[in-house]
C-alpha positions in Angstrom: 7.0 30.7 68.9 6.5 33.7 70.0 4.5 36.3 68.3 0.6 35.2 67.1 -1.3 36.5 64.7 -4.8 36.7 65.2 -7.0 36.9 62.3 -10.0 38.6 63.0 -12.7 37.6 59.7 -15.7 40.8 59.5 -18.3 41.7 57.0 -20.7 45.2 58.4 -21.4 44.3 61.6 -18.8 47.4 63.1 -20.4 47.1 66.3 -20.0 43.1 67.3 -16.4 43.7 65.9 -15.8 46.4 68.5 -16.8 44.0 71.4 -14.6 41.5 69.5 -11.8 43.9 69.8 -12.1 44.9 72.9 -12.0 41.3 74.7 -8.5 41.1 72.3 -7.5 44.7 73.5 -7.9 43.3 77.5 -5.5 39.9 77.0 -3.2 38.7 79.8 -0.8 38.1 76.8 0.5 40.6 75.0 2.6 38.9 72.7 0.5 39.0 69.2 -1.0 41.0 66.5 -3.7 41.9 65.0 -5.4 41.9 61.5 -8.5 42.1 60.5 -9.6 40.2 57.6 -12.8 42.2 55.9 -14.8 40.6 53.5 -16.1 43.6 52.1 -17.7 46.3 54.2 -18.9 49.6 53.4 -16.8 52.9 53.7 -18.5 54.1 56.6 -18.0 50.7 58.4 -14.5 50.5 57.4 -13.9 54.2 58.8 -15.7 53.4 62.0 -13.8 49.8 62.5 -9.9 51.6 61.6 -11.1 54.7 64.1 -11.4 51.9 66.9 -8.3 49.9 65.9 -6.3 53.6 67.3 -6.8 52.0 70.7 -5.2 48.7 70.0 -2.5 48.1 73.5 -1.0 45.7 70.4 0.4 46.1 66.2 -2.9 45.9 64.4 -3.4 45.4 60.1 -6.8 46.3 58.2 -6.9 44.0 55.1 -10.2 44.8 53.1 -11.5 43.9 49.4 -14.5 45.1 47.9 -17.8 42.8 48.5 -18.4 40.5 45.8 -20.5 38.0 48.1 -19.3 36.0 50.4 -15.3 35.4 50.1 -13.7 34.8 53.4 -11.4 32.5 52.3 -10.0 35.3 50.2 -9.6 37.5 52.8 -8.3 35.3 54.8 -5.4 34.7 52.4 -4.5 38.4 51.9 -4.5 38.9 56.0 -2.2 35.6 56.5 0.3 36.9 53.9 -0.4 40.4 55.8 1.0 38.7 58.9 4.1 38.8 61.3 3.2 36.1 63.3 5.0 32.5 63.1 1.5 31.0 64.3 -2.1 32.2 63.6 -5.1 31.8 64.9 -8.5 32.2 63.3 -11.5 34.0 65.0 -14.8 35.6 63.5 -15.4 39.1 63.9 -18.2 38.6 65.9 -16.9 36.5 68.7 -16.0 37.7 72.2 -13.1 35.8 74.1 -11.9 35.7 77.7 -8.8 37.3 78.7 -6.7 34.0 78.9 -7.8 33.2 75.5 -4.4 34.0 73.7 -2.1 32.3 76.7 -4.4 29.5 76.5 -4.1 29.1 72.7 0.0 29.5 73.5 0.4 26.7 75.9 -2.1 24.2 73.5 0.5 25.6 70.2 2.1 22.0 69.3 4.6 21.2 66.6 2.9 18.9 63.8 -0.7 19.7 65.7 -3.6 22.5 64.9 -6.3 23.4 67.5 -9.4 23.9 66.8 -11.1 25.5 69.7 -15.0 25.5 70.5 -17.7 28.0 71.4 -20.7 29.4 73.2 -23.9 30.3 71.2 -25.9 33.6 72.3 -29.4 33.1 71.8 -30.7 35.8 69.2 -32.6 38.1 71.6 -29.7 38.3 73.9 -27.2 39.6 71.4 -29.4 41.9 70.8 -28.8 43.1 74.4 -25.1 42.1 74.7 -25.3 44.4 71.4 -27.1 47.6 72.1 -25.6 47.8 76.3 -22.2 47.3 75.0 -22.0 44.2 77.8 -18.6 43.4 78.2 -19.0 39.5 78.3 -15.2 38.7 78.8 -15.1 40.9 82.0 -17.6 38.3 83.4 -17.2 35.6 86.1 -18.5 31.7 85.2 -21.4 32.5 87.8 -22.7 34.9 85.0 -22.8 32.7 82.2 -24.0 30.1 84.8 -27.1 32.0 85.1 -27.2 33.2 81.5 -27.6 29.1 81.0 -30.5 28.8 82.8 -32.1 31.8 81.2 -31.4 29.8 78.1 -29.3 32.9 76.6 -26.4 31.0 76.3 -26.5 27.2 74.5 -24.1 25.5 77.2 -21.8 26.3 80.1 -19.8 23.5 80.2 -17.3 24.7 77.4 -15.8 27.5 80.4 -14.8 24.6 82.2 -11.0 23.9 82.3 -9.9 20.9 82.2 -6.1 19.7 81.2 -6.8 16.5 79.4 -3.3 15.8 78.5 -3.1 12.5 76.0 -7.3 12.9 75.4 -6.5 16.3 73.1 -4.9 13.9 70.8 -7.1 10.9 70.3 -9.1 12.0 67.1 -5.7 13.4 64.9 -7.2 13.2 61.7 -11.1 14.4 62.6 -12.1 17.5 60.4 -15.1 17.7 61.6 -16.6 20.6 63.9 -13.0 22.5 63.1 -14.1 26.2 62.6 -12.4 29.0 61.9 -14.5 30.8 64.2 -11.6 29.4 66.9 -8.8 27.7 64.4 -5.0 27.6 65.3 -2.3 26.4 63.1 1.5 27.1 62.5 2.0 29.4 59.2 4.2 26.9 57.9 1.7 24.2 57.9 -1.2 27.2 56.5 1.9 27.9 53.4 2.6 24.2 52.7 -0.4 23.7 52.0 -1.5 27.1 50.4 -3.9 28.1 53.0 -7.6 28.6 51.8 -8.5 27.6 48.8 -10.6 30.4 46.3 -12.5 27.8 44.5 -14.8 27.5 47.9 -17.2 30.4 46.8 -19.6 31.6 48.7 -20.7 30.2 52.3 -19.5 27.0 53.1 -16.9 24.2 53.8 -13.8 26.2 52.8 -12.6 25.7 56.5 -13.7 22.5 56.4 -11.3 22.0 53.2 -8.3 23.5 54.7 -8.4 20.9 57.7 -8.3 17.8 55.6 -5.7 19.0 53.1 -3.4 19.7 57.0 -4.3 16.4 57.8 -3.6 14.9 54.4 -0.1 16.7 54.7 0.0 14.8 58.1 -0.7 17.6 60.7 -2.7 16.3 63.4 -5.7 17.5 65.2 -4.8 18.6 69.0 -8.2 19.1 70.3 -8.9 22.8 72.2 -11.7 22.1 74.0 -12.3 23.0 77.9 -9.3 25.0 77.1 -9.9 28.2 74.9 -13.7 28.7 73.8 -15.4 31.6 72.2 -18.5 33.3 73.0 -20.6 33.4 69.5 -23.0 36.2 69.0 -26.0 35.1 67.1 -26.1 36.0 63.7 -28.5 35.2 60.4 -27.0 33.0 57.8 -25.0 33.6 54.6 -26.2 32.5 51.5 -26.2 29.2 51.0 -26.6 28.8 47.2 -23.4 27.2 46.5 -23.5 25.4 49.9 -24.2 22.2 47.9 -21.4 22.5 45.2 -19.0 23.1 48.0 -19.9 20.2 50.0 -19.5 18.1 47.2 -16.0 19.5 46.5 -15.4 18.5 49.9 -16.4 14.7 49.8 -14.0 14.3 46.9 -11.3 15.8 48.5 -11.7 13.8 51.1 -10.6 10.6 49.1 -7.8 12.0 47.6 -5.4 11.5 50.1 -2.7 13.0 47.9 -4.6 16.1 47.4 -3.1 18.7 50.2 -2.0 21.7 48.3 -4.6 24.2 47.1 -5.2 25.4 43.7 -6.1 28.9 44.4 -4.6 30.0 47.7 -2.2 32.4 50.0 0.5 31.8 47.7 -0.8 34.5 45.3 -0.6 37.0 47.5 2.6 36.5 49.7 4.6 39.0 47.4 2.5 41.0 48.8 2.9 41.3 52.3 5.0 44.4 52.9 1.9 46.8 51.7 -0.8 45.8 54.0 -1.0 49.3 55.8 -1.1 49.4 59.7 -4.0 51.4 61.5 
């Protein structure tokens, strides 16, 4: 394995993404790409978001489709069948990582295994901040966030701990729970087998829940990533949640059909496809 791709999910919020970009832009490895995955933003934002991309140190993609609510499943799809990479890894748009983040994500990478990482929640009045100063939160030592903790900005510390765990990543190989692809990692072969997100998820809710189980119904196991590779979170509102209940219950029957692994609407539609996602 060597290159990654890192799919980077945005909807209007140019200016998260930028901090987003730049914690990707100041990686010790080099050896991945980048593609945004927009859900939908206006023509102003996209201009603003492909004028930053021109300082990308790495290849970068711009995958947009125009907003009809909340589809990041979709545009997930369309950036995976955009891709180079041989394994990908799944972060929101409005997360900021440290600089080992990608290595970190390398050594975890496992045959048979995702990763599902975790993350650090801003509180809502320091995003603000972290927002409007342009703080560069992956240049920062753990003494920082240390005191960020105790000034309740941050929801926990302990997740910038490293720890090497060894066997314990493995215990809980078919938990779908608290998986995220807000810090997701999974070889593409695993994400085409079982034809990646599936469409029929509409609107917020549970299609990366979804994807999970079908990977563990196809027998890839969960290889946990925590005190390894967490992601700062910048608080954001909530999507709509009108079809949140639909979607769950979609879920729980999924969930007992153990056969069910590949889905109906996914990447698959869009693979032929892959040569004429422009680079930026």
């Amino acid at each position: 394995m060597n290159l990654i791709s890192v799919i980077v999910t945005t909807y209007n919020w140019p200016a998260a993404l930028e901090l987003c970009l730049d914690s990707l832009f100041a990686q010790q490895d080099p050896a991945f790409e980048i593609i945004i995955a927009d859900d939908g933003s206006t023509p102003a934002n996209q201009e603003r978001t492909q004028a930053y991309c021109a300082n990308s140190p790495v290849p970068i993609r711009y995958v947009h489709h125009e907003d009809q609510g909340f589809r990041a499943g979709t545009i997930r799809n369309k950036a995976v069948a955009s891709s180079q990479g041989g394994y990908l890894l799944f972060i929101d748009g409005d997360c900021v990582l440290r600089p080992d983040f990608i290595a970190r994500h390398r050594q975890l990478a496992e045959p048979g295994y995702f990763v599902p990482g975790n993350r650090v929640l801003l509180s809502e009045s320091f995003t603000q901040e972290v927002i409007e100063k342009h703080i560069p939160l992956n240049q920062k030592p753990l003494s920082y966030f240390m005191s960020l903790r105790l000034q309740k900005k941050i929801n926990r510390v302990s997740a910038f701990i490293r720890l090497p765990l060894g066997f314990l990543r493995k215990l809980q190989p078919n938990k779908w729970q608290k998986a995220m692809t807000c810090n997701l990692a999974l070889w593409k072969s695993d994400f085409l087998r079982t034809n990646g997100f599936d469409e029929l998820f509409e609107g917020w809710g549970f299609e990366d829940s979804d994807l999970v189980i079908r990977l563990i119904h196809a027998g890839v196991k969960r290889k946990e990533g925590r005190f390894a590779a967490p992601v700062l979170h910048l608080w954001h509102r909530h999507n709509d949640k009108s079809k949140q209940d639909l979607n769950y219950q979609r879920l729980l029957d999924r969930l007992e059909q153990r056969d069910f692994i590949v889905a109906i609407k996914g990447v698959s539609q869009y693979c032929g496809d892959a040569s004429n996602a422009p680079r930026v």
